[in-house]
N, C-alpha and C positions, 0 to 999 in steps of 0.2 A: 517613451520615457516615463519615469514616476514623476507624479504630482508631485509638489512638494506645498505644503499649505501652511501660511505665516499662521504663528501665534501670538496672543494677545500682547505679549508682553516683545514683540520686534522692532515698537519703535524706540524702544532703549535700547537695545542691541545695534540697533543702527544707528543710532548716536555716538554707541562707542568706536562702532569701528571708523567713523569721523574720529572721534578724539584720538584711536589710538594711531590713523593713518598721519595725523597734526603729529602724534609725538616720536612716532617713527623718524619722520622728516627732522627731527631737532636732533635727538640721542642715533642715531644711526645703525642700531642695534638688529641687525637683521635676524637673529635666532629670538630673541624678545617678539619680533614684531611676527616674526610667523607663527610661533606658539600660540600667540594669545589671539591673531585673526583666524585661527584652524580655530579655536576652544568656540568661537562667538560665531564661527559661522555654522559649525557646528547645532549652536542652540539657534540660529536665526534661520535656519532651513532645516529643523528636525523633521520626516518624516509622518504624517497623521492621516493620510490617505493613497489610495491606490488608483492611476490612472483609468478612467473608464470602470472603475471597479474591478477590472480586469488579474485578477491575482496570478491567472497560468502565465500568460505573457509575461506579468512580473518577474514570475520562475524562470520562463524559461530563457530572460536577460541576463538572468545570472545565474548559471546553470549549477555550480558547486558550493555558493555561501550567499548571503544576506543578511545583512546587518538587523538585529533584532527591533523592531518596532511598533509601536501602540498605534491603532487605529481608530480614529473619533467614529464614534456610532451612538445612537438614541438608544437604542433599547437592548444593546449587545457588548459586554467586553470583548473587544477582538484584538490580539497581540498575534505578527507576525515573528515569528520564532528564528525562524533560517527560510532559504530558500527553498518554497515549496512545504512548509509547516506555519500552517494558522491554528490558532487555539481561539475560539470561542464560547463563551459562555452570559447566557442572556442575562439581564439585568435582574429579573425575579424567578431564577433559575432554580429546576427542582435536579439536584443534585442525588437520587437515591438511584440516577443510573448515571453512567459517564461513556460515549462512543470515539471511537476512534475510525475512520474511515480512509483506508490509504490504497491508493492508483498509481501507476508507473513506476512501481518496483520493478518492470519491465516497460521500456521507454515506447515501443510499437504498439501497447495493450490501448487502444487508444479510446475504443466506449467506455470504457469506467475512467480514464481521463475526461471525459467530457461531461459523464454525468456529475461527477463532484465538483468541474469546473462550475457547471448549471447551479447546484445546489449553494455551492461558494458565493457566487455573484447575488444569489435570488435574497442571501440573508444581505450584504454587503449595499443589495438596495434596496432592500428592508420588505421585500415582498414574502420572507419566510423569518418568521422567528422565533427560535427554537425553546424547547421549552427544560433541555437538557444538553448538556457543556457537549460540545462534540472538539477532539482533534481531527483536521483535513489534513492529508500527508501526500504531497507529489514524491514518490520515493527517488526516480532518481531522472532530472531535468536533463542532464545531458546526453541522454541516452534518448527522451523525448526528440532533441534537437537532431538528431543525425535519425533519427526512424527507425532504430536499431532494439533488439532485446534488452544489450545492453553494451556499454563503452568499451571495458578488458574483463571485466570477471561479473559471473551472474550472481544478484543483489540477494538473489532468493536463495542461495544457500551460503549464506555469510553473518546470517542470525544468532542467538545464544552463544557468542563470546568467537562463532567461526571468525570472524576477519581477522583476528590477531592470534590463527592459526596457521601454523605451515605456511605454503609460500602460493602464491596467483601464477597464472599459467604463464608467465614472464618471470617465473621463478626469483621474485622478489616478495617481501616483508609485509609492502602492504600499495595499496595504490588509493585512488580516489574513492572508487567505492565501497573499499574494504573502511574509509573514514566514513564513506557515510552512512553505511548501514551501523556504525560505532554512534553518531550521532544519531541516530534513527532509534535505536535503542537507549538513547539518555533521554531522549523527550518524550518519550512512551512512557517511562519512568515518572518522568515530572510531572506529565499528564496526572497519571494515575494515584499519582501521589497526591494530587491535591483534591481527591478524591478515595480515601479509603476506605468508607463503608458504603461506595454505591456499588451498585451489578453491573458489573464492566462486558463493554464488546468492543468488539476488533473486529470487522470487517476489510479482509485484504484482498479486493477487486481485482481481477485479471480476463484475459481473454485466451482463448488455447492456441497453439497454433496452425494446430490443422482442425476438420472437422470432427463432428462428433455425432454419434448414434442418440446421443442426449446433450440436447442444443448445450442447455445449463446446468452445470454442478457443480459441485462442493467438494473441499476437503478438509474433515474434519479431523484434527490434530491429534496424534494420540494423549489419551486423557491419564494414562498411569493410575488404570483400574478403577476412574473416577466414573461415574454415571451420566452417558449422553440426555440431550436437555430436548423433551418435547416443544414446550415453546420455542425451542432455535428453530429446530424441523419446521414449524410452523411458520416461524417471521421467514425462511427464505423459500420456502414452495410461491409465499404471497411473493416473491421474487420471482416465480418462474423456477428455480430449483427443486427437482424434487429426486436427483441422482446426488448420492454421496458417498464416497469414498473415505473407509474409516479407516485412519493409519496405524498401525500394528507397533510402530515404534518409534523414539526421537528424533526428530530432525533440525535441518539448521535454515526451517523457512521462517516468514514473518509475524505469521497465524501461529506457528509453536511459540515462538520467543513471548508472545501476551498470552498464550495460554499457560505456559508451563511457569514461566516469570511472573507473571502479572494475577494470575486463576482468572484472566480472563475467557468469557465465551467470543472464540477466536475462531474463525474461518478463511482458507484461500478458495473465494467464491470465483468460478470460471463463467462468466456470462455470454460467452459466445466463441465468436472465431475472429483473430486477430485481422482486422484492415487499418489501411489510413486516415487521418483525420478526412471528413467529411462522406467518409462509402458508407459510414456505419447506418443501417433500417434501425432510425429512431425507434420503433415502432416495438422492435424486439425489444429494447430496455425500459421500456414506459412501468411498466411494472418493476422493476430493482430500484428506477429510482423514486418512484412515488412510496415506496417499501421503506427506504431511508429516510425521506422526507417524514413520512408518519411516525417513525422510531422517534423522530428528533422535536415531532411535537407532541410526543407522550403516549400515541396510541398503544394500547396493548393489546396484543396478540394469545389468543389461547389453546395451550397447550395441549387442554384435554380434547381437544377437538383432532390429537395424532393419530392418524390411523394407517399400519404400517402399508397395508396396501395401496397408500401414496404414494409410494414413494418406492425407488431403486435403492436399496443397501448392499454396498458391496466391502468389502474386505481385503486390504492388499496379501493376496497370499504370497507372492515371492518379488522382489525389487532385484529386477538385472544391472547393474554396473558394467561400465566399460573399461578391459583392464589392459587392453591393446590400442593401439592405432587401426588396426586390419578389421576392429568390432564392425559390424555390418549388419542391416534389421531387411527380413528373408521378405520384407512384403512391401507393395507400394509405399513409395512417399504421401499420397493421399487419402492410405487407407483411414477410415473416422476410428478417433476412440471408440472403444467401448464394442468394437469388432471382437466376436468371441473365434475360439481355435477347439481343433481336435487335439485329444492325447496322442502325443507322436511326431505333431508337426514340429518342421524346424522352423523358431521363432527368430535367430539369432547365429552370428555364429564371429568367431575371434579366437587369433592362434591358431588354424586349424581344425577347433573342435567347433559342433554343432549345439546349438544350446535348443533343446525337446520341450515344448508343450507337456506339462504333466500330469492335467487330468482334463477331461472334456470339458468346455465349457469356461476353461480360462480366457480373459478378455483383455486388451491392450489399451493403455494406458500413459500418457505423455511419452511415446518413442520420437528419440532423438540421437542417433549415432553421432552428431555431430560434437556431445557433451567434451568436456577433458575426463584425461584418464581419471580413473577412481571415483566419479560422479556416477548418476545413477541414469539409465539408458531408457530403461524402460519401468513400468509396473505392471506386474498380470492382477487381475482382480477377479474374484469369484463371488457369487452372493451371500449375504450370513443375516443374520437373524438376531436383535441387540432387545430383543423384549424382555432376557432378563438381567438387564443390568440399564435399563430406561424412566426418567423421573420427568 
Protein backbone atom coordinates (compact mmCIF):
# COMPACT_ATOMS: atom_id res chain seq x y z
CA UNK A 1 0.00 0.00 0.00
CA UNK A 2 1.11 3.80 -0.40
CA UNK A 3 2.41 5.62 2.48
CA UNK A 4 0.54 8.35 3.16
CA UNK A 5 2.53 11.13 5.16
CA UNK A 6 0.72 13.94 7.52
CA UNK A 7 1.40 17.44 6.74
CA UNK A 8 2.17 20.27 8.86
CA UNK A 9 -0.71 21.73 8.88
CA UNK A 10 -3.19 18.15 9.91
CA UNK A 11 -3.75 19.07 13.17
CA UNK A 12 -6.25 21.65 11.95
CA UNK A 13 -7.67 19.50 9.75
CA UNK A 14 -8.47 17.27 12.33
CA UNK A 15 -10.08 19.67 14.42
CA UNK A 16 -12.31 20.17 11.84
CA UNK A 17 -13.38 17.03 10.98
CA UNK A 18 -14.24 16.99 14.95
CA UNK A 19 -16.23 20.26 14.41
CA UNK A 20 -17.76 19.19 11.34
CA UNK A 21 -18.62 15.36 12.60
CA UNK A 22 -20.45 17.84 15.98
CA UNK A 23 -22.33 19.64 13.22
CA UNK A 24 -23.28 17.06 11.25
CA UNK A 25 -25.04 15.49 14.27
CA UNK A 26 -27.03 18.77 14.83
CA UNK A 27 -28.19 19.92 10.93
CA UNK A 28 -28.45 16.33 9.68
CA UNK A 29 -27.43 17.22 6.40
CA UNK A 30 -25.81 14.21 4.97
CA UNK A 31 -24.70 15.58 1.25
CA UNK A 32 -23.09 18.70 3.32
CA UNK A 33 -21.36 16.38 5.57
CA UNK A 34 -19.90 14.22 2.95
CA UNK A 35 -18.70 16.86 0.67
CA UNK A 36 -16.76 18.64 3.00
CA UNK A 37 -15.33 15.33 4.96
CA UNK A 38 -14.19 13.96 1.21
CA UNK A 39 -12.66 17.89 0.54
CA UNK A 40 -10.53 17.58 4.40
CA UNK A 41 -9.64 14.25 4.07
CA UNK A 42 -8.67 14.81 0.95
CA UNK A 43 -5.99 17.48 2.35
CA UNK A 44 -5.40 15.54 5.74
CA UNK A 45 -3.97 12.29 3.74
CA UNK A 46 -2.40 14.18 0.51
CA UNK A 47 -0.02 11.89 -0.78
CA UNK A 48 4.05 13.00 -0.33
CA UNK A 49 5.78 9.80 -0.40
CA UNK A 50 6.01 6.24 -1.96
CA UNK A 51 5.99 3.06 0.07
CA UNK A 52 9.50 1.51 0.56
CA UNK A 53 10.49 4.04 -2.26
CA UNK A 54 9.16 1.50 -4.15
CA UNK A 55 7.56 3.36 -7.33
CA UNK A 56 7.05 -0.04 -9.81
CA UNK A 57 4.87 -1.67 -7.28
CA UNK A 58 3.17 1.60 -6.97
CA UNK A 59 2.49 1.08 -10.84
CA UNK A 60 1.73 -1.76 -10.87
CA UNK A 61 -1.33 -1.38 -8.04
CA UNK A 62 -2.71 0.72 -10.37
CA UNK A 63 -2.30 -0.63 -13.52
CA UNK A 64 -4.20 2.16 -15.85
CA UNK A 65 -4.39 5.83 -13.69
CA UNK A 66 -2.93 7.61 -10.59
CA UNK A 67 -3.75 10.42 -9.26
CA UNK A 68 -1.19 13.11 -9.86
CA UNK A 69 1.19 13.88 -6.92
CA UNK A 70 4.30 15.71 -5.30
CA UNK A 71 6.82 13.82 -3.73
CA UNK A 72 8.90 15.54 -0.60
CA UNK A 73 12.69 15.02 -1.54
CA UNK A 74 15.91 17.20 -0.36
CA UNK A 75 17.60 17.82 -3.25
CA UNK A 76 14.99 16.72 -6.14
CA UNK A 77 11.71 17.92 -7.49
CA UNK A 78 9.81 14.73 -7.99
CA UNK A 79 5.98 14.90 -9.30
CA UNK A 80 4.23 11.63 -9.91
CA UNK A 81 2.38 12.44 -12.97
CA UNK A 82 -0.04 9.07 -13.66
CA UNK A 83 0.72 5.72 -13.19
CA UNK A 84 4.07 4.76 -13.99
CA UNK A 85 5.30 8.59 -15.12
CA UNK A 86 7.58 10.40 -12.54
CA UNK A 87 9.15 13.65 -13.69
CA UNK A 88 12.28 14.66 -11.95
CA UNK A 89 14.31 17.47 -11.79
CA UNK A 90 17.08 18.25 -9.34
CA UNK A 91 17.09 21.19 -7.28
CA UNK A 92 20.38 23.02 -8.95
CA UNK A 93 19.44 21.44 -12.17
CA UNK A 94 21.42 22.17 -15.46
CA UNK A 95 18.60 22.15 -17.91
CA UNK A 96 20.64 22.45 -21.41
CA UNK A 97 19.65 18.72 -21.87
CA UNK A 98 16.33 17.19 -20.87
CA UNK A 99 16.01 12.71 -20.80
CA UNK A 100 13.19 10.79 -21.08
CA UNK A 101 13.68 7.13 -20.21
CA UNK A 102 10.71 4.81 -20.98
CA UNK A 103 10.30 0.66 -20.23
CA UNK A 104 7.28 -1.47 -20.65
CA UNK A 105 5.73 -0.29 -23.57
CA UNK A 106 5.90 -3.98 -23.88
CA UNK A 107 4.67 -5.42 -20.40
CA UNK A 108 7.23 -9.03 -20.66
CA UNK A 109 10.39 -6.62 -21.73
CA UNK A 110 11.32 -7.00 -18.08
CA UNK A 111 15.45 -5.93 -17.96
CA UNK A 112 14.86 -2.29 -18.87
CA UNK A 113 11.86 -2.66 -16.28
CA UNK A 114 14.27 -3.17 -13.64
CA UNK A 115 17.04 -1.09 -14.71
CA UNK A 116 14.90 2.24 -14.39
CA UNK A 117 13.10 0.66 -11.54
CA UNK A 118 17.00 0.53 -9.95
CA UNK A 119 17.77 4.05 -11.20
CA UNK A 120 14.14 5.34 -9.88
CA UNK A 121 14.52 3.98 -6.36
CA UNK A 122 18.61 4.96 -6.26
CA UNK A 123 17.48 8.83 -6.72
CA UNK A 124 14.24 8.38 -4.45
CA UNK A 125 16.93 7.34 -1.71
CA UNK A 126 19.06 9.96 -2.62
CA UNK A 127 21.92 7.68 -3.41
CA UNK A 128 21.93 9.30 -7.19
CA UNK A 129 21.25 12.77 -7.95
CA UNK A 130 20.91 13.92 -11.18
CA UNK A 131 22.31 16.74 -12.41
CA UNK A 132 19.63 16.88 -15.55
CA UNK A 133 15.63 16.64 -15.43
CA UNK A 134 14.87 13.23 -16.59
CA UNK A 135 11.06 11.79 -17.44
CA UNK A 136 10.82 7.78 -16.05
CA UNK A 137 7.88 6.23 -18.00
CA UNK A 138 6.56 2.59 -17.23
CA UNK A 139 4.47 2.55 -20.55
CA UNK A 140 2.15 0.19 -19.95
CA UNK A 141 1.47 -1.46 -16.09
CA UNK A 142 -1.13 -3.75 -16.99
CA UNK A 143 0.44 -5.60 -19.46
CA UNK A 144 3.49 -5.71 -16.79
CA UNK A 145 0.94 -7.43 -14.41
CA UNK A 146 -0.41 -10.47 -16.59
CA UNK A 147 3.45 -11.07 -18.16
CA UNK A 148 2.23 -10.39 -21.41
CA UNK A 149 3.66 -8.13 -24.69
CA UNK A 150 0.71 -6.49 -24.19
CA UNK A 151 -3.29 -6.44 -22.95
CA UNK A 152 -5.50 -6.11 -26.62
CA UNK A 153 -3.43 -4.02 -28.87
CA UNK A 154 0.51 -3.35 -29.23
CA UNK A 155 1.56 0.13 -27.49
CA UNK A 156 4.24 0.28 -29.92
CA UNK A 157 2.46 0.99 -32.94
CA UNK A 158 -0.15 3.48 -31.50
CA UNK A 159 2.26 6.51 -31.47
CA UNK A 160 1.89 9.96 -33.66
CA UNK A 161 -1.77 10.34 -33.47
CA UNK A 162 -2.14 6.16 -34.35
CA UNK A 163 -4.56 5.39 -31.46
CA UNK A 164 -7.35 7.49 -32.67
CA UNK A 165 -6.88 5.74 -35.84
CA UNK A 166 -9.15 3.09 -37.47
CA UNK A 167 -10.35 0.49 -35.13
CA UNK A 168 -8.12 -2.39 -32.60
CA UNK A 169 -8.33 -5.94 -33.45
CA UNK A 170 -11.73 -6.01 -31.54
CA UNK A 171 -12.81 -3.73 -34.19
CA UNK A 172 -13.59 -0.93 -31.89
CA UNK A 173 -12.77 3.08 -31.62
CA UNK A 174 -10.36 2.78 -28.98
CA UNK A 175 -9.49 0.60 -25.71
CA UNK A 176 -7.25 1.13 -22.78
CA UNK A 177 -4.18 1.31 -24.56
CA UNK A 178 -4.97 3.11 -27.50
CA UNK A 179 -5.79 6.05 -24.05
CA UNK A 180 -2.66 5.41 -22.95
CA UNK A 181 -0.29 5.81 -25.40
CA UNK A 182 -2.76 9.33 -26.05
CA UNK A 183 -1.56 10.09 -22.51
CA UNK A 184 1.95 9.00 -23.03
CA UNK A 185 2.19 11.38 -25.76
CA UNK A 186 0.67 14.54 -23.78
CA UNK A 187 3.43 14.19 -20.95
CA UNK A 188 6.22 13.71 -23.44
CA UNK A 189 4.83 17.02 -24.59
CA UNK A 190 4.70 18.57 -21.08
CA UNK A 191 8.00 17.21 -20.44
CA UNK A 192 9.68 18.72 -23.23
CA UNK A 193 7.90 21.69 -22.96
CA UNK A 194 9.20 22.80 -20.02
CA UNK A 195 12.34 22.58 -21.48
CA UNK A 196 12.68 24.11 -24.94
CA UNK A 197 16.21 25.00 -25.56
CA UNK A 198 17.79 21.93 -23.98
CA UNK A 199 19.05 18.71 -26.33
CA UNK A 200 16.38 16.25 -25.81
CA UNK A 201 16.57 12.31 -25.74
CA UNK A 202 14.34 9.67 -25.68
CA UNK A 203 15.57 6.51 -24.71
CA UNK A 204 12.80 3.74 -25.36
CA UNK A 205 14.11 0.52 -23.62
CA UNK A 206 13.11 -2.91 -24.91
CA UNK A 207 14.02 -6.49 -25.08
CA UNK A 208 13.57 -8.68 -28.37
CA UNK A 209 11.87 -11.52 -28.48
CA UNK A 210 13.67 -14.21 -29.74
CA UNK A 211 17.46 -14.14 -29.93
CA UNK A 212 19.74 -12.35 -31.81
CA UNK A 213 23.18 -12.68 -33.90
CA UNK A 214 23.75 -9.07 -32.04
CA UNK A 215 22.98 -9.46 -28.38
CA UNK A 216 22.16 -5.42 -28.45
CA UNK A 217 20.77 -2.87 -30.75
CA UNK A 218 19.11 -0.07 -31.91
CA UNK A 219 16.68 1.48 -33.84
CA UNK A 220 17.20 4.51 -35.17
CA UNK A 221 14.09 6.47 -36.39
CA UNK A 222 13.85 7.67 -39.56
CA UNK A 223 15.34 11.26 -39.49
CA UNK A 224 13.53 13.00 -42.72
CA UNK A 225 16.99 13.56 -44.50
CA UNK A 226 18.08 14.98 -41.10
CA UNK A 227 21.94 13.97 -40.23
CA UNK A 228 22.65 10.88 -37.83
CA UNK A 229 24.33 11.95 -34.58
CA UNK A 230 28.02 10.56 -33.72
CA UNK A 231 27.75 11.26 -30.08
CA UNK A 232 24.34 8.93 -29.97
CA UNK A 233 26.63 6.07 -31.64
CA UNK A 234 28.89 6.70 -29.07
CA UNK A 235 26.49 7.21 -25.71
CA UNK A 236 24.90 3.57 -26.67
CA UNK A 237 27.97 1.35 -27.96
CA UNK A 238 29.05 2.69 -23.99
CA UNK A 239 25.69 0.57 -23.62
CA UNK A 240 26.91 -2.43 -25.27
CA UNK A 241 25.15 -1.47 -28.73
CA UNK A 242 26.92 -1.27 -31.45
CA UNK A 243 24.12 -2.85 -34.24
CA UNK A 244 21.63 -0.35 -35.61
CA UNK A 245 19.13 -0.42 -37.76
CA UNK A 246 18.31 2.78 -39.71
CA UNK A 247 14.64 3.24 -40.69
CA UNK A 248 13.97 4.19 -44.31
CA UNK A 249 10.56 5.56 -43.31
CA UNK A 250 7.52 6.91 -40.75
CA UNK A 251 6.37 4.96 -38.27
CA UNK A 252 3.90 4.83 -35.35
CA UNK A 253 6.67 3.55 -32.56
CA UNK A 254 7.57 5.70 -29.35
CA UNK A 255 11.26 6.67 -30.46
CA UNK A 256 9.50 8.20 -33.79
CA UNK A 257 6.61 10.11 -31.89
CA UNK A 258 10.01 12.28 -29.80
CA UNK A 259 11.93 12.25 -32.71
CA UNK A 260 9.69 13.38 -35.30
CA UNK A 261 7.38 15.50 -32.58
CA UNK A 262 9.73 16.60 -30.24
CA UNK A 263 13.44 16.66 -32.81
CA UNK A 264 14.33 14.75 -30.10
CA UNK A 265 17.55 12.22 -30.33
CA UNK A 266 15.20 9.24 -29.94
CA UNK A 267 15.92 5.40 -29.99
CA UNK A 268 14.01 1.81 -29.57
CA UNK A 269 17.20 0.38 -27.82
CA UNK A 270 16.85 -3.60 -27.85
CA UNK A 271 18.96 -4.77 -24.85
CA UNK A 272 18.64 -8.33 -24.96
CA UNK A 273 16.18 -11.34 -25.18
CA UNK A 274 12.85 -11.06 -23.38
CA UNK A 275 12.71 -13.23 -19.71
CA UNK A 276 10.93 -12.90 -16.41
CA UNK A 277 11.42 -10.77 -13.78
CA UNK A 278 14.32 -12.21 -11.72
CA UNK A 279 16.13 -14.72 -15.01
CA UNK A 280 17.52 -11.54 -16.30
CA UNK A 281 22.16 -12.05 -16.12
CA UNK A 282 22.51 -8.57 -14.28
CA UNK A 283 25.68 -8.68 -15.52
CA UNK A 284 24.65 -8.19 -19.28
CA UNK A 285 22.91 -4.69 -18.60
CA UNK A 286 25.69 -3.35 -16.08
CA UNK A 287 26.85 -1.28 -18.87
CA UNK A 288 23.11 0.34 -20.31
CA UNK A 289 22.42 1.24 -16.96
CA UNK A 290 25.65 2.82 -15.64
CA UNK A 291 25.25 4.54 -19.42
CA UNK A 292 22.13 6.25 -18.06
CA UNK A 293 23.11 6.88 -14.80
CA UNK A 294 26.30 8.98 -16.23
CA UNK A 295 23.77 10.81 -18.98
CA UNK A 296 21.83 11.86 -15.99
CA UNK A 297 24.94 13.13 -13.98
CA UNK A 298 26.24 15.29 -16.87
CA UNK A 299 28.84 12.97 -18.35
CA UNK A 300 29.68 13.71 -21.84
CA UNK A 301 30.29 11.49 -24.34
CA UNK A 302 32.49 12.09 -27.56
CA UNK A 303 31.49 11.96 -30.72
CA UNK A 304 34.65 12.35 -32.48
CA UNK A 305 35.96 9.47 -31.08
CA UNK A 306 33.05 7.51 -34.13
CA UNK A 307 34.59 5.18 -36.04
CA UNK A 308 32.36 3.33 -38.36
CA UNK A 309 34.12 0.11 -38.14
CA UNK A 310 32.40 -0.14 -34.65
CA UNK A 311 29.83 -0.67 -35.29
CA UNK A 312 26.86 -2.76 -37.59
CA UNK A 313 24.90 -0.40 -39.94
CA UNK A 314 22.22 -1.81 -41.55
CA UNK A 315 19.26 -0.45 -43.51
CA UNK A 316 15.81 -1.56 -43.78
CA UNK A 317 15.66 -2.54 -47.25
CA UNK A 318 12.10 -3.99 -47.52
CA UNK A 319 9.18 -4.19 -44.43
CA UNK A 320 7.00 -7.49 -45.06
CA UNK A 321 3.39 -7.00 -43.80
CA UNK A 322 0.89 -9.51 -43.05
CA UNK A 323 -2.20 -9.26 -45.39
CA UNK A 324 -3.77 -12.79 -44.72
CA UNK A 325 -4.42 -14.93 -41.78
CA UNK A 326 -2.67 -18.09 -43.83
CA UNK A 327 0.81 -15.35 -43.56
CA UNK A 328 3.52 -18.09 -42.39
CA UNK A 329 7.65 -17.23 -41.82
CA UNK A 330 9.44 -20.40 -44.02
CA UNK A 331 12.12 -20.68 -40.85
CA UNK A 332 12.29 -21.78 -37.25
CA UNK A 333 10.67 -20.00 -34.45
CA UNK A 334 14.09 -19.69 -32.94
CA UNK A 335 15.91 -18.74 -35.66
CA UNK A 336 18.12 -15.26 -33.95
CA UNK A 337 17.81 -11.91 -35.76
CA UNK A 338 20.04 -10.62 -37.83
CA UNK A 339 20.32 -14.46 -39.68
CA UNK A 340 21.23 -13.42 -43.16
CA UNK A 341 19.46 -15.42 -46.53
CA UNK A 342 20.20 -16.23 -50.17
CA UNK A 343 18.55 -14.53 -53.34
CA UNK A 344 15.94 -17.04 -54.05
CA UNK A 345 15.01 -18.28 -50.76
CA UNK A 346 11.54 -18.46 -49.69
CA UNK A 347 11.20 -16.15 -46.54
CA UNK A 348 7.42 -15.94 -46.27
CA UNK A 349 4.56 -17.08 -47.83
CA UNK A 350 0.37 -15.94 -47.57
CA UNK A 351 -2.61 -16.61 -50.05
CA UNK A 352 -0.85 -19.07 -51.70
CA UNK A 353 2.13 -16.97 -53.08
CA UNK A 354 5.65 -17.40 -51.92
CA UNK A 355 7.43 -14.16 -50.70
CA UNK A 356 11.58 -14.64 -52.33
CA UNK A 357 14.74 -13.40 -50.61
CA UNK A 358 15.81 -10.66 -53.09
CA UNK A 359 19.33 -10.18 -53.10
CA UNK A 360 22.10 -12.14 -51.11
CA UNK A 361 22.73 -11.23 -48.03
CA UNK A 362 19.36 -9.86 -46.79
CA UNK A 363 18.86 -10.58 -42.97
CA UNK A 364 15.79 -10.99 -40.67
CA UNK A 365 14.57 -8.91 -38.50
CA UNK A 366 11.67 -8.88 -35.63
CA UNK A 367 9.61 -11.83 -37.42
CA UNK A 368 6.43 -12.40 -36.00
CA UNK A 369 3.52 -14.18 -38.07
CA UNK A 370 1.55 -13.93 -35.17
CA UNK A 371 1.06 -9.75 -35.72
CA UNK A 372 -2.82 -8.49 -36.95
CA UNK A 373 -3.61 -8.21 -40.42
CA UNK A 374 -1.91 -4.97 -42.17
CA UNK A 375 1.02 -4.81 -39.26
CA UNK A 376 4.36 -5.44 -40.26
CA UNK A 377 5.67 -9.33 -40.09
CA UNK A 378 8.86 -8.96 -40.72
CA UNK A 379 12.08 -6.55 -41.68
CA UNK A 380 14.84 -7.63 -44.12
CA UNK A 381 18.04 -5.56 -43.48
CA UNK A 382 21.08 -5.13 -45.58
CA UNK A 383 24.18 -3.15 -44.71
CA UNK A 384 24.64 0.78 -45.84
CA UNK A 385 27.07 3.15 -45.38
CA UNK A 386 25.74 6.91 -43.58
CA UNK A 387 29.35 8.72 -43.81
CA UNK A 388 27.79 11.06 -45.91
CA UNK A 389 25.20 12.42 -44.39
CA UNK A 390 26.93 11.86 -40.46
CA UNK A 391 27.63 14.96 -37.85
Amino acid sequence: MTELEPKASQRNDRRALVDLYRECNQIGNITFCLYNSVHIFQRLYSMTSINNNDFLTLTRENEWSLSPFDVEHDKCKIQVWDTGVMYIEPNQADNSKSFIFSSAVHGNETAPIEICDELITDVLNGKLTPKHPVLFIFGNPASINIEKRFVEENMNRLFSGAHSKGTDPQGRATNKERQRAEKLEQYVTRFFDLYPQSHKTHYDLHTAIRDSAHEKFAVYPYLHGNPWQKQQFEILRAMGVTTFLLMQKPATTFSYYSSNTHGAEAFTVELGKVRPFGQNDQSKFKAAKETLQALLLGTEFDGQKFESSNYQLLSVYREINKHYEDFKLHFADDLANFTQFNKGDVIASENGDDILVEQDGEAIVFPNANVEIGQRALLMVTPTDINHNLV
